[in-house]
C-alpha positions as CSV (number, residue, x, y, z in Angstrom):
1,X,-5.8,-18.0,-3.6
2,X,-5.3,-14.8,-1.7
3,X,-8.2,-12.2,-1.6
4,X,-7.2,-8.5,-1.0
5,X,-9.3,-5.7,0.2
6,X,-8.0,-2.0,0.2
7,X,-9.9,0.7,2.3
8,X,-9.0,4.4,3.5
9,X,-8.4,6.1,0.2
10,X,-9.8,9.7,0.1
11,X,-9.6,13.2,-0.7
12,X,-6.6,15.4,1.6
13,X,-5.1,18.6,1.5
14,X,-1.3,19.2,0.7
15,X,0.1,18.3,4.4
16,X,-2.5,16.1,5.5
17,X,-2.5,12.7,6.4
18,X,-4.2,9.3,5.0
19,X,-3.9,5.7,6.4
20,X,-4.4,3.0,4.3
21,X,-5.5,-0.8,5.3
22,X,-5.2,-3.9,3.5
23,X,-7.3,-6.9,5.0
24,X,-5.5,-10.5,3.5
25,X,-7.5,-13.6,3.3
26,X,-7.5,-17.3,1.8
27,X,-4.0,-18.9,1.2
28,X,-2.3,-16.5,3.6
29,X,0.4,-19.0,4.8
30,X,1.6,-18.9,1.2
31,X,2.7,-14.8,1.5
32,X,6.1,-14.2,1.3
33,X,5.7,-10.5,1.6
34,X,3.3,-7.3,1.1
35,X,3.4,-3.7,-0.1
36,X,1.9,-0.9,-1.1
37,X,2.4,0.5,-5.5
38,X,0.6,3.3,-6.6
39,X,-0.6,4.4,-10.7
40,X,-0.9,7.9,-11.3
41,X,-3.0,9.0,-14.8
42,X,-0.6,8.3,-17.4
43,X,2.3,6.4,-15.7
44,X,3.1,3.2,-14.6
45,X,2.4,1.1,-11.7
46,X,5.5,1.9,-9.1
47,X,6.3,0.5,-5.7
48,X,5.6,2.4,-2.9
49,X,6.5,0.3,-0.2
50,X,6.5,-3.0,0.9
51,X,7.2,-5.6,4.4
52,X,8.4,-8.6,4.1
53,X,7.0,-11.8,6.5
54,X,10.2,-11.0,8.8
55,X,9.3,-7.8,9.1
56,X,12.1,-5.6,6.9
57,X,10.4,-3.0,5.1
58,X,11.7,-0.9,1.5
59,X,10.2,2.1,0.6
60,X,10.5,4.4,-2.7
61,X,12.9,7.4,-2.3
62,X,10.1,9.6,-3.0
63,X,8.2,8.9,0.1
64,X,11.0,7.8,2.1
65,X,10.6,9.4,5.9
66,X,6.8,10.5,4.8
67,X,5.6,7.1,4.8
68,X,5.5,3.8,7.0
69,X,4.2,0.6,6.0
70,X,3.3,-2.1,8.9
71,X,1.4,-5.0,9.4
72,X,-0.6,-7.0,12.2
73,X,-0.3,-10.3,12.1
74,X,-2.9,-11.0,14.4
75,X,-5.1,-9.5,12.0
76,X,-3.9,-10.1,8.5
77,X,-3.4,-6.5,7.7
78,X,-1.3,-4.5,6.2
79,X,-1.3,-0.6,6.4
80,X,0.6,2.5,5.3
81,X,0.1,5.5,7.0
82,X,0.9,8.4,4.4
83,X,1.8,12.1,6.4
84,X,2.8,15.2,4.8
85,X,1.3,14.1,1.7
86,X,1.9,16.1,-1.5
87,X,0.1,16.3,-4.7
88,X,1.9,14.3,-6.5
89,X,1.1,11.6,-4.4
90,X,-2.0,11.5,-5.8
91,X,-2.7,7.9,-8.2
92,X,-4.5,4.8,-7.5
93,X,-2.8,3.0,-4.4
94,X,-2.9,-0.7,-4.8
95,X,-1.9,-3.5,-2.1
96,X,-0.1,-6.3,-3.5
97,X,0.7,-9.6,-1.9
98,X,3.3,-12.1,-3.1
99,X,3.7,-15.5,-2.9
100,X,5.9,-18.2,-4.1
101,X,4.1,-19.1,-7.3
102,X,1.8,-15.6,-7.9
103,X,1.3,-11.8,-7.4
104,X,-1.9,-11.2,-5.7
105,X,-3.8,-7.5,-6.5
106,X,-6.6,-5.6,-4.6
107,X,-8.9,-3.3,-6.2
108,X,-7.4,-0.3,-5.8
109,X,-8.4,3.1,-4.0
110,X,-8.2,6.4,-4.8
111,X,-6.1,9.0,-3.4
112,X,-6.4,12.3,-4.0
113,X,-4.3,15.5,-2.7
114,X,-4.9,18.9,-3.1
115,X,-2.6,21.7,-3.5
């Protein structure tokens, strides 16, 4: 099992800047990769971004060049560090960890930005 816990979400202007962290514990060894998806009202879940234990990153065209997704190993984190953010970034940012046999889910946190 793989716990996941999501902090940083918040309330930004259009412009502004957020980082969000993902803390990974339990069965990391098994973690083939991490990333970042995102739900606004009414849609469905998409992938924002996501690092793969090697390192190589992927990240959606829309935030491509706005966004960077790392991780420190030394710490079991993952973060993504949103700039210029627009309002239609705005959804329900989820980190995601995957493994060989499941998908592992935080809890979610809000992001919110104003125009």
């Amino acid at each position: 099992q793989v716990q996941l816990v999501e902090s940083g979400g918040g309330l930004v202007q259009a412009g502004g800047s957020l980082r969000l962290s993902c803390a990974a514990s339990g069965s990391i060894f098994s973690i083939l990769a991490m990333g970042w998806y995102r739900q606004a009202p009414g849609k469905q879940r998409e992938l924002v971004a996501d690092i793969s234990s090697g390192g190589s990153t992927h990240y959606a065209g829309s935030v491509k060049g706005r966004f960077t997704i790392s991780r420190d190993n030394a710490k079991n984190t993952v973060y993504l560090q949103m700039n210029s953010l627009k309002p239609e970034d705005t959804a329900v940012y989820y980190c995601n960890a995957l493994s060989d046999l499941y998908d592992y889910w935080g809890q979610g946190t809000q992001v919110t930005v104003s125009s």
